[in-house]
PyMOL CGO cylinders between C-alpha atoms (Angstrom):
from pymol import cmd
from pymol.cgo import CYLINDER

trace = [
    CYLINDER, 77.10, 68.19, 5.67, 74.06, 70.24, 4.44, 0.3, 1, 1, 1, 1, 1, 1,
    CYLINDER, 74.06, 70.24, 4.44, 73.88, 73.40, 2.00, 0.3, 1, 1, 1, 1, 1, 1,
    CYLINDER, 73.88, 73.40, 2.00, 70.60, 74.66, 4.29, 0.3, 1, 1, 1, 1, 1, 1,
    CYLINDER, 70.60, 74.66, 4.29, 71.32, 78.13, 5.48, 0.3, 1, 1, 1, 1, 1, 1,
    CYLINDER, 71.32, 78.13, 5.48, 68.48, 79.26, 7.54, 0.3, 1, 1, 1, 1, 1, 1,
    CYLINDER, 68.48, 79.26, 7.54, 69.54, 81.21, 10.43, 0.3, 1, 1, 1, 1, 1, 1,
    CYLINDER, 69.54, 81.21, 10.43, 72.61, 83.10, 8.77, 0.3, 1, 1, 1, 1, 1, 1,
    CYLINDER, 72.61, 83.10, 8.77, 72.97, 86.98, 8.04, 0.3, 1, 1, 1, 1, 1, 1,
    CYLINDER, 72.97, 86.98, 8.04, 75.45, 89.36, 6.42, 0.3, 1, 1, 1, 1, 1, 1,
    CYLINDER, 75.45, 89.36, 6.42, 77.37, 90.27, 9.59, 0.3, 1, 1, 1, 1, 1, 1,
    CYLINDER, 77.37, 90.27, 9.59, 77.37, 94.09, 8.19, 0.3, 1, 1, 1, 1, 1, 1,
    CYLINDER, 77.37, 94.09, 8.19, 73.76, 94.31, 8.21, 0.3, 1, 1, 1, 1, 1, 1,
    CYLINDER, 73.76, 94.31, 8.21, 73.73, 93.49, 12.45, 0.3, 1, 1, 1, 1, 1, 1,
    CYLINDER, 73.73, 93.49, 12.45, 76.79, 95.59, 13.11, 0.3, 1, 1, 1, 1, 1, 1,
    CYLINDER, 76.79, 95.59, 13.11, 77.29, 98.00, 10.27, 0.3, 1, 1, 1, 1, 1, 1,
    CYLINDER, 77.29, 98.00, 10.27, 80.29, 99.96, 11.50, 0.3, 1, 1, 1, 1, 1, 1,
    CYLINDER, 80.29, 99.96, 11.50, 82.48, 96.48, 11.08, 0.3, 1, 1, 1, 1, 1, 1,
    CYLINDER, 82.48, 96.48, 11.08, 85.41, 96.69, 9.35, 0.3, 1, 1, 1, 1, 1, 1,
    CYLINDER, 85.41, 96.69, 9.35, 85.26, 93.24, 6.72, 0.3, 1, 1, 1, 1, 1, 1,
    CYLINDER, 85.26, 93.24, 6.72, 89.09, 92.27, 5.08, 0.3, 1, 1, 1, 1, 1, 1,
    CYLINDER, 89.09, 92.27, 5.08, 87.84, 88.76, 4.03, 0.3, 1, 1, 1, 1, 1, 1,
    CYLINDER, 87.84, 88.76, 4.03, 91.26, 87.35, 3.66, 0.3, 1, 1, 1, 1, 1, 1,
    CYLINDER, 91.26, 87.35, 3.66, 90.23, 83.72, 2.15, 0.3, 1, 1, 1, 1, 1, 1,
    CYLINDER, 90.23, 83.72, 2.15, 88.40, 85.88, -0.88, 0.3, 1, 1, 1, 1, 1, 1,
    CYLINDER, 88.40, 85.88, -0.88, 91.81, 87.59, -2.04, 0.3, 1, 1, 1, 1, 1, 1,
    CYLINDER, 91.81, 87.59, -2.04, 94.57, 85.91, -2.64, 0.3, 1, 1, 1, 1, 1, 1,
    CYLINDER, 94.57, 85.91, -2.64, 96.69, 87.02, 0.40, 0.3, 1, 1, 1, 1, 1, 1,
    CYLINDER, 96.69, 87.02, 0.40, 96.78, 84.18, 2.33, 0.3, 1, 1, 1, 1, 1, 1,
    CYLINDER, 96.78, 84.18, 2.33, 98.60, 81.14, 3.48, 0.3, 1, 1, 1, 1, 1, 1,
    CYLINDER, 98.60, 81.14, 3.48, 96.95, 79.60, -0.02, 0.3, 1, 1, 1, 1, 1, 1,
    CYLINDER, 96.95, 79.60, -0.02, 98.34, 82.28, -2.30, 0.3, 1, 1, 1, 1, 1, 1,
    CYLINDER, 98.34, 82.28, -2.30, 94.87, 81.63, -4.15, 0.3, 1, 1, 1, 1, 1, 1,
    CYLINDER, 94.87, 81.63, -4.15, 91.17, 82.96, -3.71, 0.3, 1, 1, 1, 1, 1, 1,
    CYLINDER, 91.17, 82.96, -3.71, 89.53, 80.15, -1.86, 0.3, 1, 1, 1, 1, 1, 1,
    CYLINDER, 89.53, 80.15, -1.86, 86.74, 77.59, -3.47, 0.3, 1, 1, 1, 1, 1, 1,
    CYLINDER, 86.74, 77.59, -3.47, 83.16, 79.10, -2.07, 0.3, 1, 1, 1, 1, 1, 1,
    CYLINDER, 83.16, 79.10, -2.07, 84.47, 82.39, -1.05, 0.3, 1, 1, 1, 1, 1, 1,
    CYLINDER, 84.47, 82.39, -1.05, 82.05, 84.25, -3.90, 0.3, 1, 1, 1, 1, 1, 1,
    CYLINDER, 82.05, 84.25, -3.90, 82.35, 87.79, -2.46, 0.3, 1, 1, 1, 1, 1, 1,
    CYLINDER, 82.35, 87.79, -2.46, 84.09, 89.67, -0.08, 0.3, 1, 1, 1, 1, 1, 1,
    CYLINDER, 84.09, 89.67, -0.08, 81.26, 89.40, 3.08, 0.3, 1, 1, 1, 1, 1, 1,
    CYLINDER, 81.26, 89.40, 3.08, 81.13, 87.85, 6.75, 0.3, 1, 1, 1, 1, 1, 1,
    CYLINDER, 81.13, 87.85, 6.75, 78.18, 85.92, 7.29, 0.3, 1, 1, 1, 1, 1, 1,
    CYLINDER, 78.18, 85.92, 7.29, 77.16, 84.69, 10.77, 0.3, 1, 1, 1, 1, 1, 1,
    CYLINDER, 77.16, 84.69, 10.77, 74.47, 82.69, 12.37, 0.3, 1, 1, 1, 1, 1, 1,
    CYLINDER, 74.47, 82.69, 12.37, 72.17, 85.34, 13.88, 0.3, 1, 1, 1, 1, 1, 1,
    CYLINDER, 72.17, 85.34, 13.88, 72.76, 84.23, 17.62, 0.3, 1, 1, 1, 1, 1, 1,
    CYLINDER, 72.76, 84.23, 17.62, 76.87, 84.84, 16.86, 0.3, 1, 1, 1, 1, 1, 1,
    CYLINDER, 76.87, 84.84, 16.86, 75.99, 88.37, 15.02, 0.3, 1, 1, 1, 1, 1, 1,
    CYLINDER, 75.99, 88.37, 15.02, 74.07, 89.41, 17.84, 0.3, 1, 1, 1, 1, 1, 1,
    CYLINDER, 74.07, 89.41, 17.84, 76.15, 88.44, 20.22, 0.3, 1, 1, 1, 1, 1, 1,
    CYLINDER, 76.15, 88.44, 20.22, 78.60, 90.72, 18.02, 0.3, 1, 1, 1, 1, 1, 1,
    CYLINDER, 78.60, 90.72, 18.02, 76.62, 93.60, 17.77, 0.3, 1, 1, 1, 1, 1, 1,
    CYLINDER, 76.62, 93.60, 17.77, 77.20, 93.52, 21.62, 0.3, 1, 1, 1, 1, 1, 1,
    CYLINDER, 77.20, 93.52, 21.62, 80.54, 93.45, 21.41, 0.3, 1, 1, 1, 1, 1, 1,
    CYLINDER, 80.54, 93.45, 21.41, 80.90, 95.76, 18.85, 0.3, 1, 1, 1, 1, 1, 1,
    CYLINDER, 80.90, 95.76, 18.85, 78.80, 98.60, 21.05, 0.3, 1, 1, 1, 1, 1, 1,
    CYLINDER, 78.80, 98.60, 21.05, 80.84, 98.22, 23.99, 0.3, 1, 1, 1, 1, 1, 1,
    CYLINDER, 80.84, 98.22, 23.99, 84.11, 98.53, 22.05, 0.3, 1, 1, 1, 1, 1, 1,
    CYLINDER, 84.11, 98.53, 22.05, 83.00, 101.21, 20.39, 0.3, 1, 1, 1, 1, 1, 1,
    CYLINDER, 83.00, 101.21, 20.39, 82.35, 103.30, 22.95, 0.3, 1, 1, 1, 1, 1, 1,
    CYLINDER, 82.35, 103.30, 22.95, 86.24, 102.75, 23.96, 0.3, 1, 1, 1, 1, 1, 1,
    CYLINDER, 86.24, 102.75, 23.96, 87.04, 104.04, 20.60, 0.3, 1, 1, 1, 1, 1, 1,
    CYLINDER, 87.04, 104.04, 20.60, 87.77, 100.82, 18.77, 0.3, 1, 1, 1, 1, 1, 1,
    CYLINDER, 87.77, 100.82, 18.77, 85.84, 99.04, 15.83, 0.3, 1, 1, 1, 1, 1, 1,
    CYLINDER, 85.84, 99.04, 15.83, 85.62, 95.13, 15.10, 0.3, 1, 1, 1, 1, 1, 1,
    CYLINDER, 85.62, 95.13, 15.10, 87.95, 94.07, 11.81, 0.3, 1, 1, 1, 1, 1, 1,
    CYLINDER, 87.95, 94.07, 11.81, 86.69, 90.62, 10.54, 0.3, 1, 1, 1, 1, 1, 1,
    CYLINDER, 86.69, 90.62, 10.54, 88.94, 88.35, 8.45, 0.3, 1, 1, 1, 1, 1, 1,
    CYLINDER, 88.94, 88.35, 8.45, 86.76, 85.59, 8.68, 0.3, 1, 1, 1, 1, 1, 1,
    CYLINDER, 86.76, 85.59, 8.68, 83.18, 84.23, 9.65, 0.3, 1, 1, 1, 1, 1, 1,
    CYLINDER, 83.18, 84.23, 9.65, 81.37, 81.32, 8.23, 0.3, 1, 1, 1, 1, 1, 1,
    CYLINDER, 81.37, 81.32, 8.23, 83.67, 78.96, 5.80, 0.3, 1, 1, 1, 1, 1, 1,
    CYLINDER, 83.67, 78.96, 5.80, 82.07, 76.62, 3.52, 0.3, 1, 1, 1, 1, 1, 1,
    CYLINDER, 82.07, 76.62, 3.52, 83.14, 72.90, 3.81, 0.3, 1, 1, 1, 1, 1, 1,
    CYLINDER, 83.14, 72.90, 3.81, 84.18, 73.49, 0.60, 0.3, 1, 1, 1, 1, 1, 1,
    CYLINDER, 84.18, 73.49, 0.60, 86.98, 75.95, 1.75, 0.3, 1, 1, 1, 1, 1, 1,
    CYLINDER, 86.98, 75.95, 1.75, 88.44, 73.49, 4.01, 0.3, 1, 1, 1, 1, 1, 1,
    CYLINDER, 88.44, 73.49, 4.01, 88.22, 70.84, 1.41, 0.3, 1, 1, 1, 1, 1, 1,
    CYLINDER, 88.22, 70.84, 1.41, 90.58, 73.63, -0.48, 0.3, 1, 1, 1, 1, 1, 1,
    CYLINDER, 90.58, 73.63, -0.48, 92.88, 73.76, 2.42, 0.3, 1, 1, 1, 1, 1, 1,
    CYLINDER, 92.88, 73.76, 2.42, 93.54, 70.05, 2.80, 0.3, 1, 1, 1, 1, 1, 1,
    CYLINDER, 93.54, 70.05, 2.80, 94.23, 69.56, -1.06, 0.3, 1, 1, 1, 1, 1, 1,
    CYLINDER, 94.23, 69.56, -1.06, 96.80, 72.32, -0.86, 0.3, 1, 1, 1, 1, 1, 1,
    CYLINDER, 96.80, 72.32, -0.86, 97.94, 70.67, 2.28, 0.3, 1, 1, 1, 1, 1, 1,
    CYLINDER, 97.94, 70.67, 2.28, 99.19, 67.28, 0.90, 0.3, 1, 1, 1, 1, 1, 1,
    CYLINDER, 99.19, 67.28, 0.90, 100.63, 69.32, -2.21, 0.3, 1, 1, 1, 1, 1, 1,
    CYLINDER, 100.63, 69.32, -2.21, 104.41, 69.57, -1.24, 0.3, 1, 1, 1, 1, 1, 1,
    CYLINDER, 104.41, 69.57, -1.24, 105.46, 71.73, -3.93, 0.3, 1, 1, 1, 1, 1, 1,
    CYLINDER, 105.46, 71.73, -3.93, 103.40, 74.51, -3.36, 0.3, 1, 1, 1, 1, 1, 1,
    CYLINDER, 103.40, 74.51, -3.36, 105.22, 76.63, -1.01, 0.3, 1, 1, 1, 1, 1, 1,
    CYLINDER, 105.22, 76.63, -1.01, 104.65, 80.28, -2.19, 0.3, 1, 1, 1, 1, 1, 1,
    CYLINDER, 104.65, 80.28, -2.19, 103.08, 81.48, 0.74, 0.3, 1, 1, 1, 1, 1, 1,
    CYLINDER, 103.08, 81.48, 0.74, 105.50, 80.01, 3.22, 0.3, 1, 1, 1, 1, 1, 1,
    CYLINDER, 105.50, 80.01, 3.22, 107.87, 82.68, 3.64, 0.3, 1, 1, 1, 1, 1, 1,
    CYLINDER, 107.87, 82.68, 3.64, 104.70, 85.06, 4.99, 0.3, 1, 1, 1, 1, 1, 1,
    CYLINDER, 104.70, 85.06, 4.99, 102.54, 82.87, 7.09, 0.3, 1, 1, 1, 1, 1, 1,
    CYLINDER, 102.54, 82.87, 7.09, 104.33, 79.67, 8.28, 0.3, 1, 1, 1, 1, 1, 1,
    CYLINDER, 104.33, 79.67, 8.28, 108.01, 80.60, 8.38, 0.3, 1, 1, 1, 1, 1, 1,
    CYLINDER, 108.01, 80.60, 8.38, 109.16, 77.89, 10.80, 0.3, 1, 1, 1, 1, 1, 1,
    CYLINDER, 109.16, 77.89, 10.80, 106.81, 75.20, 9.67, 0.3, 1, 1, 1, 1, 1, 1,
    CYLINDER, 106.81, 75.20, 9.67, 106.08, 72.63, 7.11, 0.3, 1, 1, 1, 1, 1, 1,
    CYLINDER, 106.08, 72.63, 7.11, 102.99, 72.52, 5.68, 0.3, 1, 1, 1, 1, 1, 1,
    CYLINDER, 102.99, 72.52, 5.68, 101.86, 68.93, 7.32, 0.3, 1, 1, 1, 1, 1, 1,
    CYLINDER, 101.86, 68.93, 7.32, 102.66, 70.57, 10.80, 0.3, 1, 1, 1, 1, 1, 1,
    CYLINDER, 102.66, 70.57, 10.80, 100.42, 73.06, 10.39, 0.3, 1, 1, 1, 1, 1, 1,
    CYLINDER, 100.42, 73.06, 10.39, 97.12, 70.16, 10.52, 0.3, 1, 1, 1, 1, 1, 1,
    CYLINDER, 97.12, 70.16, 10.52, 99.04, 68.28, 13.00, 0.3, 1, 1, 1, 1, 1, 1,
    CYLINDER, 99.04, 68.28, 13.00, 99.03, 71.13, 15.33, 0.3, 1, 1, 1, 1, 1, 1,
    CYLINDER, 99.03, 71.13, 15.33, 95.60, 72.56, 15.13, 0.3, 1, 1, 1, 1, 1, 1,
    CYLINDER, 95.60, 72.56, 15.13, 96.29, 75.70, 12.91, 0.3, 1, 1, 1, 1, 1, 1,
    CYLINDER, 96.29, 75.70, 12.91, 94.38, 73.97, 10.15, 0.3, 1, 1, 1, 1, 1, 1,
    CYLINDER, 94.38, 73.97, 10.15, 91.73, 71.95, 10.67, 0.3, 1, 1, 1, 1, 1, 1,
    CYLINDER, 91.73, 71.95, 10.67, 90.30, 69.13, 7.85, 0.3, 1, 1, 1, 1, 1, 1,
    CYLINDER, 90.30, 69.13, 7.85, 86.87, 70.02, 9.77, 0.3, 1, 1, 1, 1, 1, 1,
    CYLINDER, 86.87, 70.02, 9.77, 86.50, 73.30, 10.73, 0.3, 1, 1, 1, 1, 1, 1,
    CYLINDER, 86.50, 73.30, 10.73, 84.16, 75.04, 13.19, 0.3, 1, 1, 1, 1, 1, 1,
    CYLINDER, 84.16, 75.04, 13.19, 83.91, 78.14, 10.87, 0.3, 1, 1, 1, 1, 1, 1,
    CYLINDER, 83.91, 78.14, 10.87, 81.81, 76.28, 8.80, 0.3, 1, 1, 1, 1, 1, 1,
    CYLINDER, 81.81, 76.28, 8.80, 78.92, 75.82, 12.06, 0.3, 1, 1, 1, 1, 1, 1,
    CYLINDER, 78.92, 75.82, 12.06, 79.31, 79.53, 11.15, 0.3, 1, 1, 1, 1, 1, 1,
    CYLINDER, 79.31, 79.53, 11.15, 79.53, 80.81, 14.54, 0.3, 1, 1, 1, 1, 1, 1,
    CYLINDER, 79.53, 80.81, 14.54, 83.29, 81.16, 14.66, 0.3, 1, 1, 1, 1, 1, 1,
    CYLINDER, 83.29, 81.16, 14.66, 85.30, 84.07, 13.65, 0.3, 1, 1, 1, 1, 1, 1,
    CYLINDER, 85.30, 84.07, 13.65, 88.61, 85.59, 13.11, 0.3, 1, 1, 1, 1, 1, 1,
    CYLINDER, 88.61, 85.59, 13.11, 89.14, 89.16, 14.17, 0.3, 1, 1, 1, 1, 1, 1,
    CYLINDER, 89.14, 89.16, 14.17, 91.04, 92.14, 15.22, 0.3, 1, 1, 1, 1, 1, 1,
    CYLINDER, 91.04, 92.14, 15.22, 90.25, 95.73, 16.59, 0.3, 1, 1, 1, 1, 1, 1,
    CYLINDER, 90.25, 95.73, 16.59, 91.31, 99.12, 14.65, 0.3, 1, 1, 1, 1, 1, 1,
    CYLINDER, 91.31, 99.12, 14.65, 91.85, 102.31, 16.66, 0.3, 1, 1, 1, 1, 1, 1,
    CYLINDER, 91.85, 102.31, 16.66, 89.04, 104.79, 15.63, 0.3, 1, 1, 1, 1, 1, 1,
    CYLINDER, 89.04, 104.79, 15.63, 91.28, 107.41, 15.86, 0.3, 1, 1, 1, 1, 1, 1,
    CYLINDER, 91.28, 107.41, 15.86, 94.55, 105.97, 14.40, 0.3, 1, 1, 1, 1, 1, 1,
    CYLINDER, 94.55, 105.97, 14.40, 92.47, 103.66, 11.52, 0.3, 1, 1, 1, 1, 1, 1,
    CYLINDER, 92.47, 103.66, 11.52, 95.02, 101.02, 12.44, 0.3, 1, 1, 1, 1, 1, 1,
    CYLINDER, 95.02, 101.02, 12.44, 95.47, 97.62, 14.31, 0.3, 1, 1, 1, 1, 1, 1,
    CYLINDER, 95.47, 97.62, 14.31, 96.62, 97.28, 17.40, 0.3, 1, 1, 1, 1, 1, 1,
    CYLINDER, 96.62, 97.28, 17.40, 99.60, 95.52, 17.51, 0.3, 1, 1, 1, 1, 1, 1,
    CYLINDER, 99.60, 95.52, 17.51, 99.05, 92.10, 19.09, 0.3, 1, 1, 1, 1, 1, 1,
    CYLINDER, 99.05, 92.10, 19.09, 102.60, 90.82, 18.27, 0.3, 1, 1, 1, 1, 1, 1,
    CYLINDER, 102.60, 90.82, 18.27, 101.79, 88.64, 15.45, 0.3, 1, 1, 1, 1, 1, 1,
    CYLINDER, 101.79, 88.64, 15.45, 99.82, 89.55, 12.39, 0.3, 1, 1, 1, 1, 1, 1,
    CYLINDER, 99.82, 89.55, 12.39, 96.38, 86.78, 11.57, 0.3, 1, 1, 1, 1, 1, 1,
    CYLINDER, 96.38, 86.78, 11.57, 97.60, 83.60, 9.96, 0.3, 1, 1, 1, 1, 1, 1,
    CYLINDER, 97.60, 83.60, 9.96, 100.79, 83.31, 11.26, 0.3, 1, 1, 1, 1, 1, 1,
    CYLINDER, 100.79, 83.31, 11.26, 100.84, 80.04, 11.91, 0.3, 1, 1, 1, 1, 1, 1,
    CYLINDER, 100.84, 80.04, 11.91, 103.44, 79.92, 15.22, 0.3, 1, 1, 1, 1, 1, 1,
    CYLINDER, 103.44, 79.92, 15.22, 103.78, 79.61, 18.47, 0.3, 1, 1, 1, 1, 1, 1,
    CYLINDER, 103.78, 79.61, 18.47, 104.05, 83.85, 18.66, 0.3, 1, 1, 1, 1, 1, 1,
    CYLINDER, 104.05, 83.85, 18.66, 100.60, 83.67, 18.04, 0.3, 1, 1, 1, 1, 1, 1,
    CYLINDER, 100.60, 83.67, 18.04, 99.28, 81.38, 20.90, 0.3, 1, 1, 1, 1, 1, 1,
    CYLINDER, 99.28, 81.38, 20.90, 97.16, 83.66, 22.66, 0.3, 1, 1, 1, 1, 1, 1,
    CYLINDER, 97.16, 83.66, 22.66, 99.46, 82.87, 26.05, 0.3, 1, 1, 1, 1, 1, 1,
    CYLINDER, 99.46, 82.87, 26.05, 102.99, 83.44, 24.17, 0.3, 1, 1, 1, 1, 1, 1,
    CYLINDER, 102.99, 83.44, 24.17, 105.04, 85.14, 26.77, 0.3, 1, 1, 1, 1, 1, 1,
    CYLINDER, 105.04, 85.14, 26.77, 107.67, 86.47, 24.40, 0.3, 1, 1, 1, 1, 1, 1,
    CYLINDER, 107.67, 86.47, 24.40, 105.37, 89.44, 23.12, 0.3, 1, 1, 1, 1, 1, 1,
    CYLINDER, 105.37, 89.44, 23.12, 105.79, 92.27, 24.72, 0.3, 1, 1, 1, 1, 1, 1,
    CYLINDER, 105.79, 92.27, 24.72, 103.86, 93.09, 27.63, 0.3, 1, 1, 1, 1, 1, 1,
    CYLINDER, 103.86, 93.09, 27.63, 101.46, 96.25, 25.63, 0.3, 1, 1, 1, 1, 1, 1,
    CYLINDER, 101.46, 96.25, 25.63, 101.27, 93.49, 23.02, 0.3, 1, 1, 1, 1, 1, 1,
    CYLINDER, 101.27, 93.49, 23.02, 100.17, 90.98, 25.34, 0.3, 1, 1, 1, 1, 1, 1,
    CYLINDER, 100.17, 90.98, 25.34, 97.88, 93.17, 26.91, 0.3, 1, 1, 1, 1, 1, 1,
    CYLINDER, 97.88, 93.17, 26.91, 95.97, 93.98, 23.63, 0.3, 1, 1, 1, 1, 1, 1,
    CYLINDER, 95.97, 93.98, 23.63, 95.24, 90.18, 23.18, 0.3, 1, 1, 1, 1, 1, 1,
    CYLINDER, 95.24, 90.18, 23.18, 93.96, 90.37, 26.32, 0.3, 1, 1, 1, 1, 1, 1,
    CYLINDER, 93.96, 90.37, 26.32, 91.75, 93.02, 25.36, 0.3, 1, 1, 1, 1, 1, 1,
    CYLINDER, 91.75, 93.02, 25.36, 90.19, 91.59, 22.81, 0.3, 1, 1, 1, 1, 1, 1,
    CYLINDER, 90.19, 91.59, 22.81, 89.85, 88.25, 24.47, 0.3, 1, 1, 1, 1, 1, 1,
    CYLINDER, 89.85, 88.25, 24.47, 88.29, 89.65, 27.42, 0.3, 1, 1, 1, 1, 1, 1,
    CYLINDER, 88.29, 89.65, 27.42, 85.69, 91.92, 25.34, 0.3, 1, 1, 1, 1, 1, 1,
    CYLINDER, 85.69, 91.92, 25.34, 85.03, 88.49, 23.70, 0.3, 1, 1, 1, 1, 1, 1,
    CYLINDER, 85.03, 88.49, 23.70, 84.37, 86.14, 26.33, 0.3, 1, 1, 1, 1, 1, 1,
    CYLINDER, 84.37, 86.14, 26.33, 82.06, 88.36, 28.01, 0.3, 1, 1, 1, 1, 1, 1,
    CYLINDER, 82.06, 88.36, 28.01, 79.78, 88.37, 25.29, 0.3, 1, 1, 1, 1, 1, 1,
    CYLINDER, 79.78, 88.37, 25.29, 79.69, 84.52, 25.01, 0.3, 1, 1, 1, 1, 1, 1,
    CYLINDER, 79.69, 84.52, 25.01, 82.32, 83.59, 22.88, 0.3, 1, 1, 1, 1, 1, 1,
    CYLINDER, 82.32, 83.59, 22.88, 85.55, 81.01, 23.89, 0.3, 1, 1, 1, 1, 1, 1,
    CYLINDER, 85.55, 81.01, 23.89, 89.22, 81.34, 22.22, 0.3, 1, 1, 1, 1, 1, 1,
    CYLINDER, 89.22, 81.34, 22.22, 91.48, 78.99, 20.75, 0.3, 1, 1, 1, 1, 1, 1,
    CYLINDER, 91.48, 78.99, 20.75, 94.76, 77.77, 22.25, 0.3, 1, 1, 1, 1, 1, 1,
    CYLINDER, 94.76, 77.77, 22.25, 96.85, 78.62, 19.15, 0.3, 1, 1, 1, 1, 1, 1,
    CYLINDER, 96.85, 78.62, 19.15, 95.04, 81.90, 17.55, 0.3, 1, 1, 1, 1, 1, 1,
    CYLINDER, 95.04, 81.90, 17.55, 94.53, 85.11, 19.44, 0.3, 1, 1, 1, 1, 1, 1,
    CYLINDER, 94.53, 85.11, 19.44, 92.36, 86.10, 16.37, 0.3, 1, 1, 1, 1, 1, 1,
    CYLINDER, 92.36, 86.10, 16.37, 89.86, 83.19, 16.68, 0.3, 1, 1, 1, 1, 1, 1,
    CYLINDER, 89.86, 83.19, 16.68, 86.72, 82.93, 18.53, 0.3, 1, 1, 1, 1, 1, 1,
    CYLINDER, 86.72, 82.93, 18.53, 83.64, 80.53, 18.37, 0.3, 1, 1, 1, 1, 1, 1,
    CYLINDER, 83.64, 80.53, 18.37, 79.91, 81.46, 20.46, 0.3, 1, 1, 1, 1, 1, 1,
    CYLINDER, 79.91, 81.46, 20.46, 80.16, 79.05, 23.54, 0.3, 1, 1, 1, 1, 1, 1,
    CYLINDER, 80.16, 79.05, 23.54, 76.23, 78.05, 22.71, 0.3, 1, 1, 1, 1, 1, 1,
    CYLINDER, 76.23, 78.05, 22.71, 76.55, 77.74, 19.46, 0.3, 1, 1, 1, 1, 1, 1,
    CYLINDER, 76.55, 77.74, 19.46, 72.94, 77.15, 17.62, 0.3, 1, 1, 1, 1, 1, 1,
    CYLINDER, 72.94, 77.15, 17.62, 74.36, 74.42, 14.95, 0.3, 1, 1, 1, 1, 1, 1,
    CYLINDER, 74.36, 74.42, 14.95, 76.88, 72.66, 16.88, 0.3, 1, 1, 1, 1, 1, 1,
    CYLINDER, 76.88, 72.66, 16.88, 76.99, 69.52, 14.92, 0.3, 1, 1, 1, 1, 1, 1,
    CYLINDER, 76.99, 69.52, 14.92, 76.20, 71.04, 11.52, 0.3, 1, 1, 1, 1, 1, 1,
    CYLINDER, 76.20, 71.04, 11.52, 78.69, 72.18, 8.62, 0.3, 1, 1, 1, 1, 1, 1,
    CYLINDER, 78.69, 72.18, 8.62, 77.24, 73.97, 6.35, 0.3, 1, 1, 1, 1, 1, 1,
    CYLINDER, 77.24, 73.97, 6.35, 78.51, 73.90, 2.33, 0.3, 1, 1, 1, 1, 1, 1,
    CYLINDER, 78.51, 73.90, 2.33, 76.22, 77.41, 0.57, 0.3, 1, 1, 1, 1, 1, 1,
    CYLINDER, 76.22, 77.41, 0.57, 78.92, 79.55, -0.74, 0.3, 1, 1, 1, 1, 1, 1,
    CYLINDER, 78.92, 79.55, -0.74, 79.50, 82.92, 0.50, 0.3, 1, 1, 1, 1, 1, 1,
    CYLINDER, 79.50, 82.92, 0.50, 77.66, 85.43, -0.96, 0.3, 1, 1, 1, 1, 1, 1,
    CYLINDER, 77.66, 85.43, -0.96, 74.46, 87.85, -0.33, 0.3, 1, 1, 1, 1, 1, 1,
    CYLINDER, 74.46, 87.85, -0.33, 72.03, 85.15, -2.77, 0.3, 1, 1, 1, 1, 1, 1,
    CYLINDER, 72.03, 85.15, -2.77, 72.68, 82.57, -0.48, 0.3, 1, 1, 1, 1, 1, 1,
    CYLINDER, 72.68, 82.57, -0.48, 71.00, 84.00, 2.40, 0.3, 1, 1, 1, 1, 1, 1,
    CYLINDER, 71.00, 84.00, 2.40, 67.95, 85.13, -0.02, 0.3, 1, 1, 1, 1, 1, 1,
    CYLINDER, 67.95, 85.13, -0.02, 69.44, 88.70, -0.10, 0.3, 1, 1, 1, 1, 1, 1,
    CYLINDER, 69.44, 88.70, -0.10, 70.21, 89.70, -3.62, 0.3, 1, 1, 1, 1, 1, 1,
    CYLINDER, 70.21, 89.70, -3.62, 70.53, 93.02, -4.98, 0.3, 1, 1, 1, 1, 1, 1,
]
cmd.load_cgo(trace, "trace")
């Protein structure tokens, strides 16, 4: 692990109509806390995987839809956060909201959490796409971080406009370089990667990429 962060930008700066709900820096999520590193409310990205989002974002826009992020680069020191609450049995607040039909081991055991995760390469994210002219999510038949099989990008028991609006988003995706996730129709990492072998630890915030005020 290294804290060098060369190469990384505030996602809003590259594509400034993005929508940002950075879920890991409230707490509303599977935690129930604010997660360790998550300093402010911002998606950073490698360049190569904002770029590659700025083309996404201009086709998609065109078709009357903007790019919601939830997440983008993750310190190590996030997932660190993650396991810890992991092997803590009595913490269970969260459960009723994002794993329902799970126990909190299964959850590592089948790839919804990760104890190393590819976020923190920072060229993987977690999105969704809001209607420009409702200002709401499509509905993809399970909302981000539910951790079950409903939200396997190839569920079949969706229905079939559901379905179709993963598809959507997947396809938009993978033309523009990036590759999905068998469990997570949210999640998407840049097939060529520029730090495939590097997880990076700089907390997220605008100082860390040299970029205060």
């Amino acid at each position: 692990m290294v804290s060098k962060n060369d190469g990384f930008i505030l996602l809003a700066d590259y594509v400034p109509g993005i929508v940002q709900e950075i879920r890991y820096y409230s707490t509303y999520n599977f935690v129930g806390d604010r997660i360790n590193g998550y300093e402010e409310p911002r998606a950073i990205v490698t360049k190569e995987a904002a770029r590659a989002l700025q083309a996404v974002s201009n086709e998609l826009n065109v078709q009357g839809y903007r790019l919601k992020i939830f997440d983008a680069y993750r310190p190590a020191n996030a997932v660190k956060h993650f396991v810890l609450w992991g092997v803590d049995d009595l913490d269970q607040r969260m459960k009723p909201f994002f794993y329902p039909e799970l126990e909190k081991q299964e959850l590592f055991a089948k790839g919804y959490i990760a104890s190393q995760s590819s976020h923190s390469r920072g060229s993987t994210v977690d999105l969704t796409l809001l209607d420009m002219k409702t200002g709401k999510e499509g509905d993809r038949g399970s909302p981000f971080d539910l951790f079950d099989e409903s939200s396997h990008p190839d569920f079949t028991g969706v229905t079939k406009e559901q379905y179709e609006n993963r598809m959507f988003l997947q396809r938009a995706m993978v033309r523009h370089g990036f590759e999905p996730i068998f469990c997570e129709w949210w999640h998407f990492t840049l097939r060529d990667e520029p730090y495939p072998d590097t997880y990076f630890t700089f907390p997220v915030n605008r100082d860390s990429l040299g970029q205060g005020g």
